[in-house]
Structure formats: C-alpha cells, structure tokens
N, C-alpha and C positions, 0 to 999 in steps of 0.2 A: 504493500500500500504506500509504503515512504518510497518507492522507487517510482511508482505510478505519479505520486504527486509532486515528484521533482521534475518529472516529465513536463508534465501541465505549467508549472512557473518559467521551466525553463523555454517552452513554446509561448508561452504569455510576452517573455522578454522579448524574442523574436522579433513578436509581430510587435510588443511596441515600439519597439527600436527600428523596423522598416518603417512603420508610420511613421515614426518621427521624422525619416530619411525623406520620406515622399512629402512631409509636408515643408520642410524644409525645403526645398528642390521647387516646390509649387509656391512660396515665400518669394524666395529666389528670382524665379521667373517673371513672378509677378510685379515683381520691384523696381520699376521705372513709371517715368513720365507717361501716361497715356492719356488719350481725350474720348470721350463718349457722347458721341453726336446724340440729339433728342430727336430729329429727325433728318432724315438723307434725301429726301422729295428735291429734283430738282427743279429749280425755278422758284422755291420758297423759302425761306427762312428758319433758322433752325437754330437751338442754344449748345454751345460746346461746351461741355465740363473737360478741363483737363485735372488730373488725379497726381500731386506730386510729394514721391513720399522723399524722407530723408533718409538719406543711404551713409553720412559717416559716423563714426564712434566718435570725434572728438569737437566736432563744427555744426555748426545748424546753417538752415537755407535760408536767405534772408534775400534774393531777388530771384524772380524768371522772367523772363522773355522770351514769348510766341510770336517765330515770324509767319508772317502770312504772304497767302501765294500771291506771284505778280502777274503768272502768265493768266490765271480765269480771276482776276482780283475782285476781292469784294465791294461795293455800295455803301457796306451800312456796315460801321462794327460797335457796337454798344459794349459798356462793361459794368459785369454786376458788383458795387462793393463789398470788398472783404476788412473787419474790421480788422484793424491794425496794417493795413499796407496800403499804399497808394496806387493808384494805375494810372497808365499812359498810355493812349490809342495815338503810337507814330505815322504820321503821313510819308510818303518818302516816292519820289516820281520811277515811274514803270520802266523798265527796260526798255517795251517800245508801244507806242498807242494798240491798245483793245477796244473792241467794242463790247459792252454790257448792256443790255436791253434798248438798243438801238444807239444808245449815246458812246462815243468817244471816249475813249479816258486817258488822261496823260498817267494821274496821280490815283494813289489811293492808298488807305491805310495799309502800312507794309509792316507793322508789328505793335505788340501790346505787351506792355514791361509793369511789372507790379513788386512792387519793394516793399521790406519790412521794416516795421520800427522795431527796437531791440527789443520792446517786451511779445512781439509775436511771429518772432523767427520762428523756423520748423524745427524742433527739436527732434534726438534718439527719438528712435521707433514713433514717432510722429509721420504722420501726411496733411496737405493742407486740398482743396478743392478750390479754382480757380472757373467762373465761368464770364462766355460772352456770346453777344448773340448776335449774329452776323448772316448776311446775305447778300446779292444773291445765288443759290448754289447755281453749281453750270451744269453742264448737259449730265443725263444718267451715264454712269460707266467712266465717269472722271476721278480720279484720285487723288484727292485733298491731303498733301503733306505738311506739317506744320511743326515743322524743326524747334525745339525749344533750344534752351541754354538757362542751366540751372549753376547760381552763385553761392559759395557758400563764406560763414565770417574769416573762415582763414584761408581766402581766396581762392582755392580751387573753384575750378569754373569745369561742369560738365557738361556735352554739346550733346543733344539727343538727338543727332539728325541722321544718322544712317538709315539707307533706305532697305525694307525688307526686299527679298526676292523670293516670289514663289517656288515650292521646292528645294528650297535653301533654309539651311536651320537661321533662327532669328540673331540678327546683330547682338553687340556685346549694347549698343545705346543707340535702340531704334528710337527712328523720326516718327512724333504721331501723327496718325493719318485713318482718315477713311474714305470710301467709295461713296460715290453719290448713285443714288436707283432713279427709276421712274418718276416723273410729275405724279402728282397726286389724282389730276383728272384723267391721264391716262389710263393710271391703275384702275380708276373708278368704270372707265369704259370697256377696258379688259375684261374685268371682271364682270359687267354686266354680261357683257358677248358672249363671255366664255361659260356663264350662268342659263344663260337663255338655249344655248345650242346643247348645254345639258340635260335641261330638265324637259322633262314630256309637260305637251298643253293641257291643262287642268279638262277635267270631263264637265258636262254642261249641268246645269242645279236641278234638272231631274234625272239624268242618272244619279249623282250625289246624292241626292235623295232619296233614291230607288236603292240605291248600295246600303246607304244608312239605315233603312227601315227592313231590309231583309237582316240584316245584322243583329238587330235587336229583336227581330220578332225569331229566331235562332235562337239568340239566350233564353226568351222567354219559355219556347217549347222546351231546351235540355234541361230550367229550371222545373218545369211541370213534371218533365217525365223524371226527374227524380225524385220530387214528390212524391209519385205516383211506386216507382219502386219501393221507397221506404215505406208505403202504407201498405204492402203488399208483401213484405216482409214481418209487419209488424201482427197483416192479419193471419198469415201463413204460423207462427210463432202459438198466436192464441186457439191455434185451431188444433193444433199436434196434441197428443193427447200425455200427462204429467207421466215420467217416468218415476215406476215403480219398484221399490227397493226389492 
C-alpha cells in the first residue's frame, strides 16, 4: 500500500510540474505588446486596445509609442484617457499622397505616444491597457501593422515591430497587427443571399394549418387510446377470479 501511494505523489509531481512547464511556456508566449481590434469591418471605425505588459525584473514602463500606417492612413485617431499618463496623436506628412474616401491626403496622424508620470509606471508582473479609436479601415484582406516601441526608467527601449510570417514560428518582438474583413453591409447581403438560396419557401396558411391540426388531433386519439387500454386493463384485473390458497 506504501509503494502504491508513492506511486500516486510521485505521478501527482509529474503532472504538476509539466503544468507548470506548459503554463509557463503559455506566460511566455503571451508576453508582449499586442492590440485587439473591437471591430475589422472595413470602411468603419473600430476601437484598438493594445495590451502592454512589463517584461523587466528591475525597470518599469513609463512611455509607448504606436506608429500608424502611412500607406492606407487613417482620418480620424481619437485617444481614450489613461489616468496617470498623457497622450499624443502625432501628425507627421505621408511618404507620398493617398486617397481616402475620395479626398487626397498629404498628412495624417502617423503615431500616438503616451507617457507616465512616476506614480503610474508599469511595474513587475504589471500590464497596463492603452486604447484609441481610429478610422477609416481600408479595403477587406489588408493588414494593419502597428509597430510599437516600448521605454522603460533605465532606458532600454524595446521595438515591437517584427513582422510575423505565415508558417514561420512567431518573432522574438512581433509588430501588432490585424487583418481587416468585409464591410458590414456586405456581410449583411451575403448572408441574406446565402440564407435565402438555403432555406425552402414556407408552405401557404392552409397547408400550415392542415399540418397543425392533423398533428394534434394524432395526440389526441394516442391520448384516448391509452385511456382506453388502461380501462381495459383495469376491467380485465377485476374480472379474473381471487387466487386461492
């Protein structure tokens, strides 16, 4: 029995020291700069959270700066405030004129910088949550990259802008980024089309009708005819004659 139950702890240790490994590993992975579009609809508007945690043992994060893209540039960039640090929506002119919704653009907000004051740096195992809301997205199947650069109090400065590649394991400090989908209205139309060529034309309100009332008048005779057995059962019972010891 003591060899059995050495057994047991010592499989208990096992798995929790592979869990520990796995989570650690998923920790790990998860430990960077990344942004969570609220929506990808192109031609709309949509709010970016980027997610930045603090990665040294002896320094906190005390500024980032999100560049934004030149070549499909944004209109509009709003910023939500974060108590304790300031932001800055930079202007900064395009590498070469674009057009956005019919107009011309020389210039357009080319980055957004948010500093701490010292009581609300990122500390150890701390993250802080940065958003803004910006438009307008470009066409579906475009890929919005938004290279950060994270400062920390004893200067190191980490640049998050390596570009992923499909089929290729993820950078040591990817750029974040996501894909833009379909407009909104088109998805709406898709989906009708693609609803409509599915579903069969509803039957007319007297069939429906005709269906619904054979349906129930179904229950009602299997309700009778069990009726009808239980009383028939019940008179078959009283009719047998008392067995006799």
């Amino acid at each position: 029995m003591k060899t059995s139950f050495r057994r047991t702890l010592k499989t208990l240790s096992v798995a929790t020291l592979a869990a520990g490994i796995l989570a650690a590993g998923a920790a790990a992975a998860s430990a960077h700069v990344h942004v969570d579009p609220e929506d990808t609809a192109a031609g709309g508007y949509t709010h970016l959270t980027f997610s930045v945690p603090n990665e040294s043992a002896t320094a906190k994060t005390n500024k980032l700066e999100v560049a934004l893209p030149t070549d499909t540039p944004f209109n509009s960039v709003s910023v939500k405030p974060v108590e304790g640090w300031t932001a800055q929506v930079v202007t900064a002119d395009l590498p070469k004129p674009v057009t956005v919704n019919g107009a011309t653009v020389t210039k357009a907000p080319g980055s957004v910088v948010w500093t701490a004051d010292a009581a609300h740096q990122i500390g150890q195992n701390e993250y802080q949550t940065f958003s803004i809301s910006v438009g307008v997205l470009p066409d579906a199947g475009t890929t919005i990259t938004l290279p950060a650069t994270q400062s920390y109090t004893d200067g190191t400065v980490v640049a998050w802008d390596q570009k992923a590649v499909d089929g290729q394991a993820e950078p040591e400090h990817p750029a974040p980024s996501f894909v833009t989908t379909a407009k909104d209205a088109e998805a709406a139309d898709h989906h009708a089309a693609t609803t409509a060529s599915a579903t069969p034309a509803p039957a007319s309100a007297t069939s429906s009708a005709s269906s619904d009332g054979g349906s129930t008048a179904g229950w009602f005779g299997l309700a009778a005819g069990l009726v009808g057995l239980a009383a028939g059962v019940t008179a078959l019972a009283r009719t047998r004659p008392a067995k006799r010891d």
